[in-house]
C-alpha positions in Angstrom: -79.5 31.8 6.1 -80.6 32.7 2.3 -79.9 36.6 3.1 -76.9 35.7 4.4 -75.8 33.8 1.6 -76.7 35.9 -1.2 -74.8 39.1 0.6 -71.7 39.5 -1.4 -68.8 38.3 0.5 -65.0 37.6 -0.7 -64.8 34.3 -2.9 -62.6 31.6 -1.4 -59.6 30.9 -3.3 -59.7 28.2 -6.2 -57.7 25.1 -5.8 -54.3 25.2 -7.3 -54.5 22.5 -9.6 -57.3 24.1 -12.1 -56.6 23.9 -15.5 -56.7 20.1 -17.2 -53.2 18.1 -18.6 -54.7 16.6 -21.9 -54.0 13.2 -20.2 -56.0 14.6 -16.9 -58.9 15.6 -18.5 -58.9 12.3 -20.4 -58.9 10.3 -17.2 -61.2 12.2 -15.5 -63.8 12.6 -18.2 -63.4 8.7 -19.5 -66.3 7.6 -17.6 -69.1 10.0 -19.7 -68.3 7.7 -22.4 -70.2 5.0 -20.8 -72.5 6.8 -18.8 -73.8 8.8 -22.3 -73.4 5.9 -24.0 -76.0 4.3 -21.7 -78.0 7.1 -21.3 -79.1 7.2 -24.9 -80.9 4.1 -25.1 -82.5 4.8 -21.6 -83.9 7.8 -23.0 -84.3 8.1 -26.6 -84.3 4.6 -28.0 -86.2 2.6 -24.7 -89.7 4.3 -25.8 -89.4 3.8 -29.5 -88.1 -0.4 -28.8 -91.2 -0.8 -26.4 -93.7 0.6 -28.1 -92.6 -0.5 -32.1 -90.9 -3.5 -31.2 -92.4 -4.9 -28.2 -96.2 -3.9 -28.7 -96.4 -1.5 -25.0 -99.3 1.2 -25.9 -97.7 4.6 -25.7 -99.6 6.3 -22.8 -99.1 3.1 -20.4 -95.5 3.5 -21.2 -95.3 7.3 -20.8 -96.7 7.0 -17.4 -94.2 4.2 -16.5 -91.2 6.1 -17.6 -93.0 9.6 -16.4 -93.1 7.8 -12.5 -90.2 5.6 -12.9 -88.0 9.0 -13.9 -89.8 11.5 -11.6 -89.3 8.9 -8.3 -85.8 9.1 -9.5 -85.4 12.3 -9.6 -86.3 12.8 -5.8 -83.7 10.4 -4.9 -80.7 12.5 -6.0 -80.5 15.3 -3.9 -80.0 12.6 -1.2 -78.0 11.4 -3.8 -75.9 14.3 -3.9 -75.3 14.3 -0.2 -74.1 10.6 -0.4 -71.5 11.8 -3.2 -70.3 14.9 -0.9 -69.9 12.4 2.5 -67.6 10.2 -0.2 -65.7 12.5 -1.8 -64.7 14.4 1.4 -63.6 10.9 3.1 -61.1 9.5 0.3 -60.5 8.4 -3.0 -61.1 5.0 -2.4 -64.7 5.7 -0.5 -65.4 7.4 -3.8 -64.0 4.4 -6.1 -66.4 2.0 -3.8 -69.7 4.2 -4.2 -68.7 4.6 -8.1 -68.4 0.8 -8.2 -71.7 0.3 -6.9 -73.0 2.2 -9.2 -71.7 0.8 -11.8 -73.0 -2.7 -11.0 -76.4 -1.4 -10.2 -76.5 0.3 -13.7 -74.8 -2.5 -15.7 -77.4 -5.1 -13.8 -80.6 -3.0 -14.5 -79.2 -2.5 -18.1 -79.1 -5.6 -19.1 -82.6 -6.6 -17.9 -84.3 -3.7 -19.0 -82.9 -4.9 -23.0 -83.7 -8.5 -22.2 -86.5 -9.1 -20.3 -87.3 -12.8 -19.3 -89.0 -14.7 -21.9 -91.7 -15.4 -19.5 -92.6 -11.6 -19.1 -92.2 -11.1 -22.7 -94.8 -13.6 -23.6 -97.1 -12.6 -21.1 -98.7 -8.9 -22.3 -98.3 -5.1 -22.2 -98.9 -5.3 -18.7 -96.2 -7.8 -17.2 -93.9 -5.9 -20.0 -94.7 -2.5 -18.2 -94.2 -4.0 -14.6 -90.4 -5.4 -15.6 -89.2 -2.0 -17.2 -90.8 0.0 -14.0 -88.8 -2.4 -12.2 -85.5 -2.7 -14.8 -85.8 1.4 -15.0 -85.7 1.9 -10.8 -82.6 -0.2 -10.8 -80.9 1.1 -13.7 -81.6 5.0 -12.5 -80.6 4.4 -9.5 -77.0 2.8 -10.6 -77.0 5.6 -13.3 -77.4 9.0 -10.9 -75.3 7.5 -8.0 -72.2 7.4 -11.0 -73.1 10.3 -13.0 -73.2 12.8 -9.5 -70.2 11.4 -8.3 -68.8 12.0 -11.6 -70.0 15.4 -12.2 -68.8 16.5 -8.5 -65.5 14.9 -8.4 -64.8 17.5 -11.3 -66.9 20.4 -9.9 -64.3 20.1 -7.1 -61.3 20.2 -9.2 -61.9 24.0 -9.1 -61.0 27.1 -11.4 -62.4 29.9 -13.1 -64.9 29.9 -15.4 -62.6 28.8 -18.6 -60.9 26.2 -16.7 -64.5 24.7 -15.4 -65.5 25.5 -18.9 -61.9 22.7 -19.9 -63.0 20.2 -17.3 -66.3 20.4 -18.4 -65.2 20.4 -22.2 -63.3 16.6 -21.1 -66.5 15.5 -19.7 -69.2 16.5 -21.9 -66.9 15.2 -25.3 -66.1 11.8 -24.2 -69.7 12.1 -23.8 -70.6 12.9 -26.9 -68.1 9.7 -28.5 -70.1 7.6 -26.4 -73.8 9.4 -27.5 -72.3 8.7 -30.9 -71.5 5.1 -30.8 -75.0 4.3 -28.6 -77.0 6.4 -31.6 -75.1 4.2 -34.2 -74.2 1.1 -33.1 -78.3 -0.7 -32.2 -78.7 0.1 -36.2 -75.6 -1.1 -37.5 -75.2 -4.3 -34.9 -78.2 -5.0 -32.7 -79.4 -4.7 -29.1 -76.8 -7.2 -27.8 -73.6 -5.9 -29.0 -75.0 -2.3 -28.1 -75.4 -3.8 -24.2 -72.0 -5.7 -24.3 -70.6 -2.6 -25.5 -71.7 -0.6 -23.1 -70.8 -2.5 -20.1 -67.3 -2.7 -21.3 -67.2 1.0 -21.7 -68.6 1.5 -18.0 -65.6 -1.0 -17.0 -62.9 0.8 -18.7 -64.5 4.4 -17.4 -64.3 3.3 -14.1 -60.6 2.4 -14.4 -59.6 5.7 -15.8 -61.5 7.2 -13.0 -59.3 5.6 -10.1 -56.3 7.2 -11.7 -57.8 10.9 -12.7 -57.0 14.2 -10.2 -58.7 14.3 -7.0 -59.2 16.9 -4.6 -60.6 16.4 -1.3 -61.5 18.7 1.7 -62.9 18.7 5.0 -67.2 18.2 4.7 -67.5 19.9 7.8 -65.9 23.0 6.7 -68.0 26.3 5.8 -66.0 29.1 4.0 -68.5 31.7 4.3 -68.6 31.0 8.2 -72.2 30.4 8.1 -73.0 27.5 10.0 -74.9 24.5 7.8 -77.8 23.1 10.0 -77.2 19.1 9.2 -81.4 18.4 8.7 -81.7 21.4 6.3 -78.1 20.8 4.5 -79.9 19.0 1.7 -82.0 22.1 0.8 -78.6 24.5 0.8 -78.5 25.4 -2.6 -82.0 26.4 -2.6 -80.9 29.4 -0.3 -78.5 30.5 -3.3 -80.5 32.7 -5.2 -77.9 33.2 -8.0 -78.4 28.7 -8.4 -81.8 29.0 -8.2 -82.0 31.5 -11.1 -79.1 28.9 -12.8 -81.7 26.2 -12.8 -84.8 27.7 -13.8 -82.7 28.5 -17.2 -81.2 25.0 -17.4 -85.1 23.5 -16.5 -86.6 25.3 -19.5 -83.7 24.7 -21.8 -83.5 21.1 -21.0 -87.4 20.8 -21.2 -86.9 22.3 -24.8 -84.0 19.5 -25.4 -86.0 16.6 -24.1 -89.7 16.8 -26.3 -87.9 16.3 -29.2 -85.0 13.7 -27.6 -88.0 11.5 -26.7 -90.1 12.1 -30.1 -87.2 12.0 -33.2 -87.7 8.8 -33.8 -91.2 8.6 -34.2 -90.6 12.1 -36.3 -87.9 10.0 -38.2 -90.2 6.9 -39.2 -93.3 8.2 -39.9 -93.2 11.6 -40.7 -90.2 11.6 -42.6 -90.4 8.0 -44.1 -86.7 7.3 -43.5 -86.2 4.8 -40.4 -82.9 3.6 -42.3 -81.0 6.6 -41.7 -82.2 7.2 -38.0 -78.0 6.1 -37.5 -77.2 8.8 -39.9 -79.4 11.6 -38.3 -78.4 10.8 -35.1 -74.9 10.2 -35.1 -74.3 13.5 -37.4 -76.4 15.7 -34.9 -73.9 14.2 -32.1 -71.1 14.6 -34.2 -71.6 18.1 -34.9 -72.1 18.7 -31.3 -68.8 17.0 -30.6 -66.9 18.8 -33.4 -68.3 22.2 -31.7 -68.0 21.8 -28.2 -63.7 22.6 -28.3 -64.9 26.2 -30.1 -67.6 26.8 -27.2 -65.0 26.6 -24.7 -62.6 28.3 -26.3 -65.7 31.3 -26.7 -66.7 31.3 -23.4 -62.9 32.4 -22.5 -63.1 35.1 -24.8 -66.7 36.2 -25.2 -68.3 34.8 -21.8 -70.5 31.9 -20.6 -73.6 34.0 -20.6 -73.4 35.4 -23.9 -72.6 31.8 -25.6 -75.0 29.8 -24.0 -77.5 32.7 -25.3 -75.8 32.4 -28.6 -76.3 28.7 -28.9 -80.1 28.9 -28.0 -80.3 31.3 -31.1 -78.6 29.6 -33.1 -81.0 26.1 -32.1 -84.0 27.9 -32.9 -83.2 29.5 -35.9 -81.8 26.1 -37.0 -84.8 24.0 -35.5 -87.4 25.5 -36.5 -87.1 24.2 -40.1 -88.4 20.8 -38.7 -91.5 21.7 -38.7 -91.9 22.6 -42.8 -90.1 18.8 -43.3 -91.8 15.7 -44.4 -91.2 12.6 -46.7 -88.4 13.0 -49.1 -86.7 15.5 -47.0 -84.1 13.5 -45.4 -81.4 15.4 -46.7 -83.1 18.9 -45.2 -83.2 16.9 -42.1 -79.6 16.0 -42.0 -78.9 19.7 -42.3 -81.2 20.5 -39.2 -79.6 17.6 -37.3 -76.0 19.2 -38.1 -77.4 22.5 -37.4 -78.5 21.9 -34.0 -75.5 19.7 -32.9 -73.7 22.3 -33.8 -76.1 24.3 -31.1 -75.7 22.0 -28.7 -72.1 22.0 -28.2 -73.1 25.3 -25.8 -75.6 23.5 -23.6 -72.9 20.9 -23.0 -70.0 23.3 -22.3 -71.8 26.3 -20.7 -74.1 25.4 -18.0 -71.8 23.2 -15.8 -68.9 25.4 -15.7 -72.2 28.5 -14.5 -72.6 26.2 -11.8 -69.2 25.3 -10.8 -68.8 29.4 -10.4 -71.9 29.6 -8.9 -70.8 26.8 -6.5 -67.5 28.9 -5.7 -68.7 32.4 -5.2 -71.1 31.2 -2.5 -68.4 29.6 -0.6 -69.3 25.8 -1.1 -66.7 25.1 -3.1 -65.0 21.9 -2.1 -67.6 20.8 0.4 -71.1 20.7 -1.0 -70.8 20.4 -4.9 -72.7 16.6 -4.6 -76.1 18.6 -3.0 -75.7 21.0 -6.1 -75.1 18.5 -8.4 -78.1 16.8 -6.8 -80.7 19.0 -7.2 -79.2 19.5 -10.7 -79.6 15.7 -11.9 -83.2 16.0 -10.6 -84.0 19.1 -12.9 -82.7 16.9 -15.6 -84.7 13.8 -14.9 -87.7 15.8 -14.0 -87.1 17.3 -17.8 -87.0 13.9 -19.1 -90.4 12.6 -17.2 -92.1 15.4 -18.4 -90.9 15.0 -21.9 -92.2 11.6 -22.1 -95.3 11.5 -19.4 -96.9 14.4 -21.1 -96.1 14.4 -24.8 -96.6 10.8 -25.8 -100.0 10.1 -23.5 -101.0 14.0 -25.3 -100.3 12.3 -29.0 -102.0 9.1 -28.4 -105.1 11.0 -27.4 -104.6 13.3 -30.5 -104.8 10.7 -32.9 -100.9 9.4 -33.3 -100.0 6.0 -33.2 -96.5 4.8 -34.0 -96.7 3.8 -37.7 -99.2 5.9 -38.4 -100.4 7.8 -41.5 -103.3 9.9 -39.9 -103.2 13.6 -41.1 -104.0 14.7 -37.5 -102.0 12.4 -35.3 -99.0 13.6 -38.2 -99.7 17.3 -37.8 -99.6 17.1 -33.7 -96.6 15.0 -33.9 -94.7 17.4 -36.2 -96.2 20.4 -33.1 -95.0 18.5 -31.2 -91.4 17.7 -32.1 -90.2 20.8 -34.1 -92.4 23.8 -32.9 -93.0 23.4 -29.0 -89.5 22.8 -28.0 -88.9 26.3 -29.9 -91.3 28.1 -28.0 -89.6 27.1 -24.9 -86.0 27.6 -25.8 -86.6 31.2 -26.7 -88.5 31.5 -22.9 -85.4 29.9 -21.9 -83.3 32.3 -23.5 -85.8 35.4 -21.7 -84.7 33.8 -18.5 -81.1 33.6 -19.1 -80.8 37.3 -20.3 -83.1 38.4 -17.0 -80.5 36.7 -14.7 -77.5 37.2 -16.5 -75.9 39.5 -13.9 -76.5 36.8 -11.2 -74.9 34.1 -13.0 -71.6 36.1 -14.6 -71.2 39.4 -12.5 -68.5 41.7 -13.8 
């Protein structure tokens, strides 16, 4: 079956309805708002509040949120499948898994924030069982929504610049909701944030039920190869052009996540300047936000290969600055942070329009984008487990604690932060060149 599908054969034909209305792409990509909104605290400010505020020693907690992510991740391919089964049966079977997931997410949420006062006052270790346990609901709630999400758009169809629009609607309504999440804990405190955010995931979730929707027969195989039901879950793996797609996206988003996980540890201690973590945070998203229109419009014009490449330049020339910074350089921070947002505006437009093509050209369009989307959401959690189970347990041991002033534990945090996630987006960016006639044929 994987020579089969990697033998070129005639694309099926994209759905007629590709290119986004303003007002479509604003009810379709409503509900990143609230799941990016969500996501930030789950994944850059949970370590920082556990470990500074609550007293959790940093390898215990790397480990939980290394096992609680990685377990996770192996549920959404199944995940994935789940999303294709709805999506194919109705609208309102895909409304009823998206609500579920919304209550699982809001429910974990708001535990993992606010964890009963008889955990709290019992010790690291009862504080470590109740986020394992807050984190399993809350991912599972949070992938269930955001692979719905991200296939219900995947099937809307279109070339590469109209994925490239859809996904443009998606990832910026993301990006306001990144942008109030990195803000608004500083400004007004843990409670409004999780108040705010379950509003957010209500009103989402009502845009949702009136965006486009296109459904189509699960059953149905455009390529004429026959899907064996116990091995549909590994499909995608017989696409070579996806699995060349995700090893780029793995290393790229391992690059994203070392530093997602360590900036505000870089931000308090190495820096000195835990007052304007709002600042650096909400101009590296706002930068991204302000860029992402201009990627799409380049990837019409210049290509999604070439742009994605571009912006990996252009995020380690910025980057690697970092690494030179320390206290009294806030300003030369802010100017990395603006730098790299403005980078990152191509790993939020690029990459999921890629695999929407990919997706097409192998004749699974409109059938199988949840088991794509799947494995895809486990690459990215997998990124994230990694990001934390290795790199914080790997500076405890080299001497950093949070609050520290340690010449060592500084120097392997500053490594750490600014100069390994360079490394790997320029191995990244090998990867993407190697492939780039699998991903973008002419």
């Amino acid at each position: 079956m994987g020579r089969a599908m990697d033998t070129a054969k005639p694309a099926p034909a994209r759905p007629a309805a590709a290119t986004p209305s303003a007002l479509d792409g604003l009810r379709y990509g409503a509900l990143g708002a609230p799941l990016a909104f969500v996501a930030l605290p789950l994944y850059l400010l949970l370590p920082g509040h556990y470990a500074a505020q609550l007293g959790v020693p940093l390898a215990g907690l790397g480990l939980v949120l290394l096992a609680t992510r990685a377990a996770d991740a192996l549920v959404d391919p199944w995940l994935g499948r789940l999303a294709d089964r709805a999506l194919a049966a109705g609208r309102r079977q895909a409304l009823g898994l998206a609500g579920l997931g919304a209550l699982l997410l809001g429910c974990g949420f708001v535990a993992l924030y606010f964890p009963a006062a008889a955990v709290a006052g019992a010790g690291a270790s009862a504080l470590l069982a109740w986020c394992a346990a807050a984190l399993v609901i809350t991912y599972a709630g949070y992938s269930a929504l955001g692979v719905l999400h991200q296939a219900w758009g995947t099937r809307l169809g279109g070339d590469l610049a109209a994925q490239s629009r859809w996904t443009g609607w998606r990832e910026g309504l993301a990006l306001a909701g990144v942008i109030g999440g990195s803000v608004l804990p500083g400004l007004a405190g843990i409670p409004v944030m999780v108040g705010a955010g379950l509003l957010l995931l209500a009103l989402g979730l009502a845009a949702l039920g009136t965006a486009p929707y296109h459904a189509a027969p699960l059953h149905a195989v455009a390529t004429g190869v026959p899907v064996r039901p116990a091995a549909s879950w590994l499909l995608p793996w017989h696409n070579r052009a996806f699995r060349c797609l995700l090893a780029v996206f793995v290393l790229n988003g391992v690059a994203s996540a070392v530093p997602a996980t360590l900036v505000l540890f870089f931000v308090r201690d190495r820096l000195q300047a835990p007052a304007l973590e709002p600042l650096f945070l909400g101009s590296y998203f706002a930068a991204a936000a302000l860029a992402l229109p201009l990627w799409v419009r380049a990837v019409a014009r210049f290509g999604a290969v070439r742009c994605w490449g571009a912006g990996m330049a252009l995020a380690v020339a910025v980057f690697a600055w970092a690494a030179r910074l320390g206290p009294g350089d806030s300003s030369a921070f802010a100017a990395v942070c603006i730098g790299s947002g403005l980078a990152l505006g191509a790993d939020l437009a690029v990459p999921g329009a890629l695999l929407a093509e990919v997706i097409r050209r192998a004749g699974h369009g409109q059938r199988h984008e949840g088991r794509y989307i799947g494995w895809w959401h486990a690459a990215t959690k997998l990124n994230l487990a990694l990001a934390a189970g290795l790199a914080l347990p790997a500076l405890q041991w080299a001497g950093y604690a949070p609050g520290s002033s340690s010449r060592a534990g500084l120097e392997a945090l500053t490594l750490a932060y600014a100069a390994l996630p360079c490394l790997v987006k320029l191995c990244a960016a090998a990867a993407l060149w190697q492939c780039r006639h699998l991903l973008e044929p002419r």
